[in-house]
C-alpha positions in Angstrom: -12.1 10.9 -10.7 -11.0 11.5 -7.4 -12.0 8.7 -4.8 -14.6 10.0 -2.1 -14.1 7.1 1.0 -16.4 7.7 4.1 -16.3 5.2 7.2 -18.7 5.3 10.2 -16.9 3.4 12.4 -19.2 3.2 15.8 -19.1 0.0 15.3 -22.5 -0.2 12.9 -20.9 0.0 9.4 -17.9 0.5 7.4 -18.4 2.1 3.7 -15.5 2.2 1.3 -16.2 3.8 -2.4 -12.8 3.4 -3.9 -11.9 4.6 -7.1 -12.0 2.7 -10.3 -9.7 0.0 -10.0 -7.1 -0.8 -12.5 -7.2 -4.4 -13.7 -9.5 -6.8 -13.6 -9.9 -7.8 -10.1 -13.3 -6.3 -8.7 -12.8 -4.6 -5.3 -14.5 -6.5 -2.2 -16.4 -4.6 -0.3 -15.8 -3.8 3.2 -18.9 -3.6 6.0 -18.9 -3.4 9.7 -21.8 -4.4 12.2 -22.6 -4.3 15.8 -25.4 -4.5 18.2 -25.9 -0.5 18.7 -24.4 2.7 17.7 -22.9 4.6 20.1 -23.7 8.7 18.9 -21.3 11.8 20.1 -22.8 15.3 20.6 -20.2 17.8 20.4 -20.9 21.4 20.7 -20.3 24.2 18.0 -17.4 25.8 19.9 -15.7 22.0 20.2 -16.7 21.8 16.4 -15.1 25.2 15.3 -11.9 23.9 17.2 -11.5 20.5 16.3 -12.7 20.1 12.7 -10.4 20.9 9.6 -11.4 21.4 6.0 -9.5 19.0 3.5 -8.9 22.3 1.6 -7.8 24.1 4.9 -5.3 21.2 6.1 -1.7 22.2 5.9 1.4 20.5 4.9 3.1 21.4 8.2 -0.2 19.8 10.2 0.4 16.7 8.0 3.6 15.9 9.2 2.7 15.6 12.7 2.4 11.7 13.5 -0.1 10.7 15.8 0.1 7.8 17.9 -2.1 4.9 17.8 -5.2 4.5 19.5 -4.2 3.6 23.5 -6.6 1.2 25.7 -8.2 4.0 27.1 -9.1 5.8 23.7 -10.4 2.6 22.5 -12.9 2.3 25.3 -14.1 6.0 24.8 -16.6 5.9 22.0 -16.8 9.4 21.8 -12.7 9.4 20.8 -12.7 10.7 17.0 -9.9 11.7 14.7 -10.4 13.8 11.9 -8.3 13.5 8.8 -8.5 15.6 5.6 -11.5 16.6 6.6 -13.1 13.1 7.3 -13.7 11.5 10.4 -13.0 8.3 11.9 -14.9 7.1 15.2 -13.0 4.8 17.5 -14.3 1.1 17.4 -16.7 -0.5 19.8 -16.0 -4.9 19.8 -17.1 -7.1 18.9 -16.9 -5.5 15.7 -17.6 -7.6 11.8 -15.3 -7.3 8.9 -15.4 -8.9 5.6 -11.9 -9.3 4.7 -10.8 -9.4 0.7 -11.9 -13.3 0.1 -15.4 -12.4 1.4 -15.8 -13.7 4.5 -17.4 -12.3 7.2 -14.8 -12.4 10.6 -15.9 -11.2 14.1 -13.5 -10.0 15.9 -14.2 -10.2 19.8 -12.0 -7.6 21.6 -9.4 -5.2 20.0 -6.4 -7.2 19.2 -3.5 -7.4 21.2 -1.2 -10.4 19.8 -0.6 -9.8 16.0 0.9 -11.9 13.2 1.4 -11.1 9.9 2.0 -13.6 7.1 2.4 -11.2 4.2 5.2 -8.2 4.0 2.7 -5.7 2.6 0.3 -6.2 5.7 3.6 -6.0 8.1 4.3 -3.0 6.7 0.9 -1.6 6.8 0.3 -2.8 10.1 3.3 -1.2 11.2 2.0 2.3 9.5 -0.9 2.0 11.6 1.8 2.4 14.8 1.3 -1.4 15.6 4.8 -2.5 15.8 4.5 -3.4 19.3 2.0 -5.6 19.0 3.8 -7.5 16.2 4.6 -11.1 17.6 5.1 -13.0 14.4 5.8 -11.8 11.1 6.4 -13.1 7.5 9.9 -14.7 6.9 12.6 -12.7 4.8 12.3 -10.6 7.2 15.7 -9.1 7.1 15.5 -8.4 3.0 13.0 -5.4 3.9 14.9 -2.3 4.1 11.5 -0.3 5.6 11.7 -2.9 8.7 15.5 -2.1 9.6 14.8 2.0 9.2 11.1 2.0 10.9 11.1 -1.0 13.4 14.2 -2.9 13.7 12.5 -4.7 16.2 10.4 -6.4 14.4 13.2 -8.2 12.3 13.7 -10.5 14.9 10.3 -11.7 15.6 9.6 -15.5 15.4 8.7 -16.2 11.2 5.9 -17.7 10.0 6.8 -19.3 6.8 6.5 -17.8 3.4 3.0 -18.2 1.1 4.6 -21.2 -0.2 5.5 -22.9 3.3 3.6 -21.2 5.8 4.3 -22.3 9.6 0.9 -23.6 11.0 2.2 -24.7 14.0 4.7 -22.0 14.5 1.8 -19.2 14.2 -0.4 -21.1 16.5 2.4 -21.1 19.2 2.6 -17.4 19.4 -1.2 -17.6 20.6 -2.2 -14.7 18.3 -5.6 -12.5 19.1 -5.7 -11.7 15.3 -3.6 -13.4 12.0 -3.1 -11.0 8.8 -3.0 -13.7 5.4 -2.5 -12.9 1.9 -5.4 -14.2 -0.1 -3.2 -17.0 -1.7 -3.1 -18.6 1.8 -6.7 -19.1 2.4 -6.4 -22.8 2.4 -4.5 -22.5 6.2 -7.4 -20.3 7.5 -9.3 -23.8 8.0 -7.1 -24.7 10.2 -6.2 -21.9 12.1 -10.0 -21.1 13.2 -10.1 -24.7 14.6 -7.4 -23.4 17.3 -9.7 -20.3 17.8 -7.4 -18.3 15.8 -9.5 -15.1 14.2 -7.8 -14.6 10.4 -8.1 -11.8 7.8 -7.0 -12.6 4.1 -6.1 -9.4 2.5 -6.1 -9.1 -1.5 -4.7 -5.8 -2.4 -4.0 -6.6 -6.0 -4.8 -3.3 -7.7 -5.6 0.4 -6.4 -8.9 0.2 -4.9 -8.4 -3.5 -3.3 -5.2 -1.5 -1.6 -7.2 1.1 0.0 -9.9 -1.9 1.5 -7.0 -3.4 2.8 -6.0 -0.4 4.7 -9.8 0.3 6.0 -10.0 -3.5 7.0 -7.2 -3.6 8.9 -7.4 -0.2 10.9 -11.3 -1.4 12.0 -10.2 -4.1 12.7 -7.0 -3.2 15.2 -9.0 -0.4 16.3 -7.0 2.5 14.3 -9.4 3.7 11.8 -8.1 7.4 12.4 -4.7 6.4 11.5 -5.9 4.2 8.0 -7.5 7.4 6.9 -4.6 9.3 7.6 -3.1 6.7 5.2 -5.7 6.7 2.6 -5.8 10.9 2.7 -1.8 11.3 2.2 -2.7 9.3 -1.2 -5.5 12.1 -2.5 -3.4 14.5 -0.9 -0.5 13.8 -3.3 -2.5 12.1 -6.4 -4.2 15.9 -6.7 -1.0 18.2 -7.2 0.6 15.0 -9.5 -2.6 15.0 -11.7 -3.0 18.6 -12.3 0.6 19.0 -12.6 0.2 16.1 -15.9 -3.1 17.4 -17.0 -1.4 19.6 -19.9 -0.1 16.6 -21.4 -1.6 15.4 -24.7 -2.8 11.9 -23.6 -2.2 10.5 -27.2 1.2 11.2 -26.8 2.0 9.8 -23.2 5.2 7.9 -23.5 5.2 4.1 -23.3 6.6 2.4 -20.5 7.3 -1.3 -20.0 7.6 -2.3 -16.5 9.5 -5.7 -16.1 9.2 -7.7 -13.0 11.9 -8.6 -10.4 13.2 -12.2 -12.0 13.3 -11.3 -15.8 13.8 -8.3 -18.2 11.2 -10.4 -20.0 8.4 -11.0 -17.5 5.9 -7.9 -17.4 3.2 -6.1 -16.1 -0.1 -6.0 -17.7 -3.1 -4.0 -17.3 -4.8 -6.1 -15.0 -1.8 -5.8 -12.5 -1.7 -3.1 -10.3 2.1 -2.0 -11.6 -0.4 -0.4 -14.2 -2.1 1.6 -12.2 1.3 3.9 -11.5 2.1 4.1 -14.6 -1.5 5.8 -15.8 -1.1 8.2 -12.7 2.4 8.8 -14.1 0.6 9.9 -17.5 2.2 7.0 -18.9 1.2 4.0 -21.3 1.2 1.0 -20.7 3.6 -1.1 -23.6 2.6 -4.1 -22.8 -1.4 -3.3 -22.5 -2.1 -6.1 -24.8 -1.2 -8.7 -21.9 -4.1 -10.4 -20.3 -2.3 -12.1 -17.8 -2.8 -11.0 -14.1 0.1 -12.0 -13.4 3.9 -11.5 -14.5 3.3 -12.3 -18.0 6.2 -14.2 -19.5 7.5 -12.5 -23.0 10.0 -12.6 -26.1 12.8 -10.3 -26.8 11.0 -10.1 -30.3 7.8 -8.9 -28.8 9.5 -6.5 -26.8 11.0 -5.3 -30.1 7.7 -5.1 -31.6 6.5 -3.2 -28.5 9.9 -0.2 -29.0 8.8 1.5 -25.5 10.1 4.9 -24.9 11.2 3.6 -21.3 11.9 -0.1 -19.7 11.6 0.2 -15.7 12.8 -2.3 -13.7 11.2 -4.0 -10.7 12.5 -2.2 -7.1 13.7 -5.8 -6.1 15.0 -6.5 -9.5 18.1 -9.5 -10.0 19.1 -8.1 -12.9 20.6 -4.5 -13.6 19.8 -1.5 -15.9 23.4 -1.8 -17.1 22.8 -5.4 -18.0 19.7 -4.1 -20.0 21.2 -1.6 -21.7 24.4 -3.8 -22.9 22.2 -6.8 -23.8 22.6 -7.3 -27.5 19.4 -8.5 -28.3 17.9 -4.8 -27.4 20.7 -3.0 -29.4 18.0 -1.1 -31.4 15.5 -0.6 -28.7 14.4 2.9 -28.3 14.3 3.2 -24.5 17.8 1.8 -24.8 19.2 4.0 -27.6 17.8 6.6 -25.3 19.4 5.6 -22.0 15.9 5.3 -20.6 16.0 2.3 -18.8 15.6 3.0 -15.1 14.8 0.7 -11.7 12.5 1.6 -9.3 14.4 2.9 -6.1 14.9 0.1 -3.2 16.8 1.2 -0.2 13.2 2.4 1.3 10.7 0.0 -0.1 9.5 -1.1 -2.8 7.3 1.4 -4.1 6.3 -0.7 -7.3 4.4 -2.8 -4.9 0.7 -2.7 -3.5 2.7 -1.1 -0.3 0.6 2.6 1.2 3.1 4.1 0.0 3.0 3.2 -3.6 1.5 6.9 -4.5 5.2 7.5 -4.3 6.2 5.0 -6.9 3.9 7.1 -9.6 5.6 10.3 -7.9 9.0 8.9 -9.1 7.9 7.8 -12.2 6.5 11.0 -13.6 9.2 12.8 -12.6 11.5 10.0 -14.8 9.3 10.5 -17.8 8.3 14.1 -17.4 10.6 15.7 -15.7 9.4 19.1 -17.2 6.3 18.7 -15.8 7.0 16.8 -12.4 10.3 17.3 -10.8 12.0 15.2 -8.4 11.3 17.5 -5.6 7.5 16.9 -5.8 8.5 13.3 -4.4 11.0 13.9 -2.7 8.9 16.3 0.0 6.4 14.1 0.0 8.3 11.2 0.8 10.0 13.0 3.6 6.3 13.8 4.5 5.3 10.2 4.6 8.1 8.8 6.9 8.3 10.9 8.8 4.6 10.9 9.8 3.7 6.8 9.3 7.0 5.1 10.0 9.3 8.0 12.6 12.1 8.8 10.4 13.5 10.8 7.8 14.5 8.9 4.2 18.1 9.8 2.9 16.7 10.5 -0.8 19.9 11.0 -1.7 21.1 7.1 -1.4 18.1 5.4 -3.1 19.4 1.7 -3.9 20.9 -0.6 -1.9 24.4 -1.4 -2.1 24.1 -4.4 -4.0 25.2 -7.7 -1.2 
């Protein structure tokens, strides 16, 4: 069922109704309040020219990237952006969000100093057209092909540690107005409110969780118009993918075993949100037996048991499909026999991840394991689309791994 997502942004309250989510993590939800609500009138002839039908919205109009809000927009309550036929109002501080850990953070004044702790936030944050406010950002940052293509400046930015080792004192130096941190750091937030420092923990572990991240973050940097931009390119794309599927006998979906970056024989499980691409792929899920919700650690023999019609390999993968397909443990696997073992492309992003462009990753994969029905040039103009629009440039589809270093 398609996800219907409304936000009233005028600084009274956020409302996020996300689809089902895959797994088993239940989505937070996501509420804003202020003081007052700050109404626009705007007259029928301003209507007739300004609003746009989700049905009525062009591909051509789609591509056009619009830049984030500016100082003055933010002050205007009455600035609005309408996306896909929904409407975004611009933000009034001090403005309340409760991030994915549930805790309610007020956020003063629109931020101006940003770190980012986590590579899927940076990225997101840089979608939102926030790369100049970027002061900080996780370490690694080199390894992330979208940086060097979208903002090569942010590559050199002052790191602040990994989730393992994050940099208290190093974050606190760069004086930022607001700190991004994946959940698993929510032991540092402690300490970084005792400097003053306001922090969101973002969770975006499976499809819905993904979308609250985005909503979160563009109330709270004040570019809500821009996050449902974001969120609309997903329904936008999900629609054609799923009706061009929907002729496919469901019983006889091929099985697909997605295996994780370090190991052929670590996996994704239903509770992941790996498993949500492959169900909008019109796949199954071989390993949906797997509770873990996590990489769930396996034997060759119960892959053998499993026989999936395709093994795909994590974007970031340290092994190689040739490696798979010459192991001699899997010499009577069908996906092998088949020569369908595939990796997830790389030189962009990872689009395996909880990253807002994962809708590609399911793009790809349906057109690997039903190429009849979804050809590569469904994805391939919508990945130009997205780009070009979120990240200002054009993808070179044609190169889609790194060379290996």
């Amino acid at each position: 069922m398609r996800r219907t997502l409304a936000i009233l942004l005028s600084t009274t309250m956020l409302l996020l109704a996300g689809c089902g989510g895959t797994g088993n993590q239940p989505a937070t939800t996501a509420a804003t309040t202020a003081a007052e609500t700050i109404a626009t009138e705007t007259s029928a002839a301003e209507a007739a020219d300004t609003e746009t039908s989700a049905g009525e919205t062009s591909a051509e109009e789609t591509t056009e990237a619009e830049a984030p809000a500016s100082d003055d927009a933010a002050a205007d309550a009455s600035a609005e952006a309408t996306s896909g036929g929904r409407t975004a109002a611009a933000v009034t501080y001090p403005v309340t969000v409760t991030d994915q850990i549930g805790r309610e953070v007020v956020i003063e004044q629109e931020p101006k100093n940003l770190v980012s702790g986590y590579y899927i936030s940076t990225s997101l944050l840089i979608a939102l057209g926030l790369k100049d406010k970027l002061a900080g950002i996780e370490a690694k940052a080199k390894s992330r092909s979208i940086y060097r293509l979208s903002a090569p400046e942010v590559i050199d930015l002052p790191s602040v540690g990994t989730a393992k080792e994050f940099d208290l004192e190093g974050c606190a130096a760069l004086e930022p107005d607001l700190v991004v941190l994946p959940a698993k750091l929510k032991d540092v937030i402690p300490s970084l409110e005792e400097l003053g420092i306001t922090v969101i923990a973002v969770n975006p572990e499976d499809k819905a969780l993904l979308e609250e991240a985005v909503t979160i973050l563009g109330t709270a940097t004040n570019t809500a118009d821009r996050a449902e931009e974001l969120l609309a390119f997903h329904d936008r794309q999900l629609e054609p993918l799923t009706e061009a599927l929907s002729g496919i006998d469901p019983a006889s979906t091929p099985t697909v075993c997605l295996a994780s970056n370090s190991s052929l024989l670590a996996v994704a499980g239903p509770a992941m949100y790996q498993n949500s691409l492959i169900e909008q792929a019109a796949g199954t899920n071989a390993a949906a037996e797997i509770t873990d919700d996590y990489w769930a650690d396996i034997s060759y023999e119960q892959l053998l048991a499993w026989d999936p019609d395709y093994i795909i390999l994590a974007a970031d993968a340290e092994y190689t499909v040739d490696s798979v397909l010459q192991d001699e443990n899997l010499k009577g696997l069908k996906a092998v026999v088949n020569g369908n073992v595939y990796q997830f492309p790389n030189a962009i992003e990872s689009w395996d991840s909880p990253v807002p462009s994962s809708i590609l990753g399911s793009m790809w994969l349906a057109s690997i394991i039903h190429p009849d029905s979804y050809p590569a040039d469904g994805w391939k103009k919508a990945a130009t689309e997205y780009y070009e629009t979120f990240y200002g440039f054009t993808p070179d589809l044609e190169n889609l791994y790194s060379a290996a270093e």
